[in-house]
One Martini backbone bead per residue (centre of mass of N, CA, C, O) as a GRO file, in nm:
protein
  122
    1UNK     BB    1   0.099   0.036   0.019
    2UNK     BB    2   0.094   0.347   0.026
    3UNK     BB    3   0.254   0.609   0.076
    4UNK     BB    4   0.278   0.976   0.248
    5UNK     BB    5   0.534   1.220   0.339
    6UNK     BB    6   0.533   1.563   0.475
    7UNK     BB    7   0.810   1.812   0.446
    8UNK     BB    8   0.943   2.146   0.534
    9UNK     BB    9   0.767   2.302   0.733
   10UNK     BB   10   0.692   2.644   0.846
   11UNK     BB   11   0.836   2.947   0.917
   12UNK     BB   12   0.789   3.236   0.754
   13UNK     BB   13   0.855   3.546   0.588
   14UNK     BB   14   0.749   3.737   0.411
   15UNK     BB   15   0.920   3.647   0.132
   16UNK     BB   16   0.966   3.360   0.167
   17UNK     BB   17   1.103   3.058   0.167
   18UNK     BB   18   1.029   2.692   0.051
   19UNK     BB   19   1.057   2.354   0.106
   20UNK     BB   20   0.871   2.105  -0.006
   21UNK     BB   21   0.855   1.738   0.108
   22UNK     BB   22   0.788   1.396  -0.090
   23UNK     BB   23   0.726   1.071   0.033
   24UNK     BB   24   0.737   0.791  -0.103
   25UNK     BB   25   0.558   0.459  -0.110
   26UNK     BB   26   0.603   0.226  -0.380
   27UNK     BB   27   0.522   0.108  -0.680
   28UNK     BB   28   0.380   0.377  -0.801
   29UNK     BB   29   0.498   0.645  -0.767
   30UNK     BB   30   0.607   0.661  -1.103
   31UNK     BB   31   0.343   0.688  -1.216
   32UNK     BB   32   0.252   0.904  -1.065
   33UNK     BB   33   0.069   1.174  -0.987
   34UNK     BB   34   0.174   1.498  -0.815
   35UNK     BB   35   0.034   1.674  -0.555
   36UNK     BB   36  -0.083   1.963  -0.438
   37UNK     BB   37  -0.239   2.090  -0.122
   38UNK     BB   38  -0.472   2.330   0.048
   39UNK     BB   39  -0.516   2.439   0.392
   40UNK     BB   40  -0.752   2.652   0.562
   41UNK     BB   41  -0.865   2.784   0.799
   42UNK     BB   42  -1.210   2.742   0.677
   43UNK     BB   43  -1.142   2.611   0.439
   44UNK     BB   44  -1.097   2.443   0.146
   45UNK     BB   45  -0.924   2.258  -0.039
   46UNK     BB   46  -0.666   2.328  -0.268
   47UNK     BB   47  -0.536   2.380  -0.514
   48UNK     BB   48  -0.193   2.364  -0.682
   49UNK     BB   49   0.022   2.143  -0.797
   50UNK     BB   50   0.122   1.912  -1.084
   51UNK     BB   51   0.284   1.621  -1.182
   52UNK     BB   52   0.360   1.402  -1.375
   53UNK     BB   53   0.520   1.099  -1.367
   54UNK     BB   54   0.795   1.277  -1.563
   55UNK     BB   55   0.816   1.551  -1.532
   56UNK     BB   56   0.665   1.719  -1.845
   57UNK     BB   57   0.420   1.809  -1.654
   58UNK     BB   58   0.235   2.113  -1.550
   59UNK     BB   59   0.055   2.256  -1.278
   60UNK     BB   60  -0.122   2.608  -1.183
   61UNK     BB   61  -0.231   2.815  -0.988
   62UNK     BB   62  -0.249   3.103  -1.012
   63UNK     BB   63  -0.160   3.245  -0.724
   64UNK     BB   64   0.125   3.051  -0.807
   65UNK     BB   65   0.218   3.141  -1.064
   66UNK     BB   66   0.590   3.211  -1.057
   67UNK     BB   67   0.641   3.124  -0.720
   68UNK     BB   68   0.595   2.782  -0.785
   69UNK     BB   69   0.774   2.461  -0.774
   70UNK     BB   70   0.715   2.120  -0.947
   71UNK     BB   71   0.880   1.850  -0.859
   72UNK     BB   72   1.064   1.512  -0.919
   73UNK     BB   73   1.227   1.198  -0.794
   74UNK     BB   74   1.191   0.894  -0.868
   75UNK     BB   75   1.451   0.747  -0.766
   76UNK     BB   76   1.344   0.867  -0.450
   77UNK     BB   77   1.016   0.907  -0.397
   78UNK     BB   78   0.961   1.211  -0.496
   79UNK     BB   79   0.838   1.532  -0.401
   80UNK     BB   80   0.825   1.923  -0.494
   81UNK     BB   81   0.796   2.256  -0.320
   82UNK     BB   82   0.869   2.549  -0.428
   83UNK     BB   83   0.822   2.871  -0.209
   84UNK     BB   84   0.812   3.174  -0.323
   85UNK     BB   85   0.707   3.505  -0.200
   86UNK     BB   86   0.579   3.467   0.032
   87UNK     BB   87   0.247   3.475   0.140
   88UNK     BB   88  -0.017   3.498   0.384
   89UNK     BB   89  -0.205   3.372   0.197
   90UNK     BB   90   0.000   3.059   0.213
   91UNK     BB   91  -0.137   2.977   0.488
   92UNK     BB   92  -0.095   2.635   0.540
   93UNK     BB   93  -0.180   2.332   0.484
   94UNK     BB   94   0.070   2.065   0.288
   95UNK     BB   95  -0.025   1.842   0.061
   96UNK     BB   96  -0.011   1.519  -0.085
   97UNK     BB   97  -0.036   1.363  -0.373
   98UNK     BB   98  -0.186   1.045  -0.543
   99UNK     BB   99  -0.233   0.957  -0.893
  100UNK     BB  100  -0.314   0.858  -1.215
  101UNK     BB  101  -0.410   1.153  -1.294
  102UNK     BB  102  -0.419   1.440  -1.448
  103UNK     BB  103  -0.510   1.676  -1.179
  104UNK     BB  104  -0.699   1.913  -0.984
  105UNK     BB  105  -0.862   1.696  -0.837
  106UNK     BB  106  -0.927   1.589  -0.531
  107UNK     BB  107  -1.087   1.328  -0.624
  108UNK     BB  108  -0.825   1.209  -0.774
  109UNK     BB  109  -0.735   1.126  -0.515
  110UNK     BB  110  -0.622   0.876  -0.274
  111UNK     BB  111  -0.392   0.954  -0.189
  112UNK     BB  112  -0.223   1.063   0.146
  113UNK     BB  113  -0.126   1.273   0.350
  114UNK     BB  114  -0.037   1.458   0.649
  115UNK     BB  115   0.087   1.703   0.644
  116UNK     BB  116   0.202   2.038   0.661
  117UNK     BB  117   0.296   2.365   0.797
  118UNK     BB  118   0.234   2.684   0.725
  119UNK     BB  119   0.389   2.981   0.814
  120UNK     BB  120   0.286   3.331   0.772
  121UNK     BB  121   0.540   3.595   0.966
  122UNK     BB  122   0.659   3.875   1.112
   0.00000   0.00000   0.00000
């Protein structure tokens, strides 16, 4: 059975970086598309980025686009999400999920790590 848990999150302040990854486990890692999703208290799961299974196709929420970049090392059984230019409004926890499918929706994925949690603060 699969497994994902991410690590990475922490404190950083406005406009700081942050690098999450996400550890799997299983032998269709490889062959999963991988994304992340995240949710702040009182709202829903949202997408931010998803990378297909050999890391040649990606998508990212209009919000972070041009500041968040989804990779992922086969070899490794790895994925990440580097985040640059942290703004307040992107403190959630942050999940990693895998799917068979290439989707931005939250039902196509089975797998699910717990989260990590950002928090942005000066």
């Amino acid at each position: 059975q699969s497994q994902l848990a991410e690590s990475g999150g922490g404190l950083v302040q406005p406009g700081g970086s942050l690098r999450l990854s996400c550890t799997g486990t299983g032998r269709t890692f490889s062959s999963s598309a991988m994304a992340w999703f995240c949710q702040a208290p009182g709202n829903e799961r949202e997408f931010v980025a998803v990378i297909n299974w050999n890391g040649d196709r990606t998508a990212y929420a209009d919000p972070v686009k041009g500041r968040f970049a989804i990779s992922r090392d086969n070899s490794k059984n790895m994925a990440y999400l580097q985040i640059n230019s942290l703004k307040i409004e992107d403190a959630a926890v942050y999940y990693c999920a895998a799917s068979r499918d290439f989707s931005v929706w939250s039902s196509s994925y089975v797998t699910w790590g717990k989260g990590t949690q950002v928090i942005v603060s000066s």
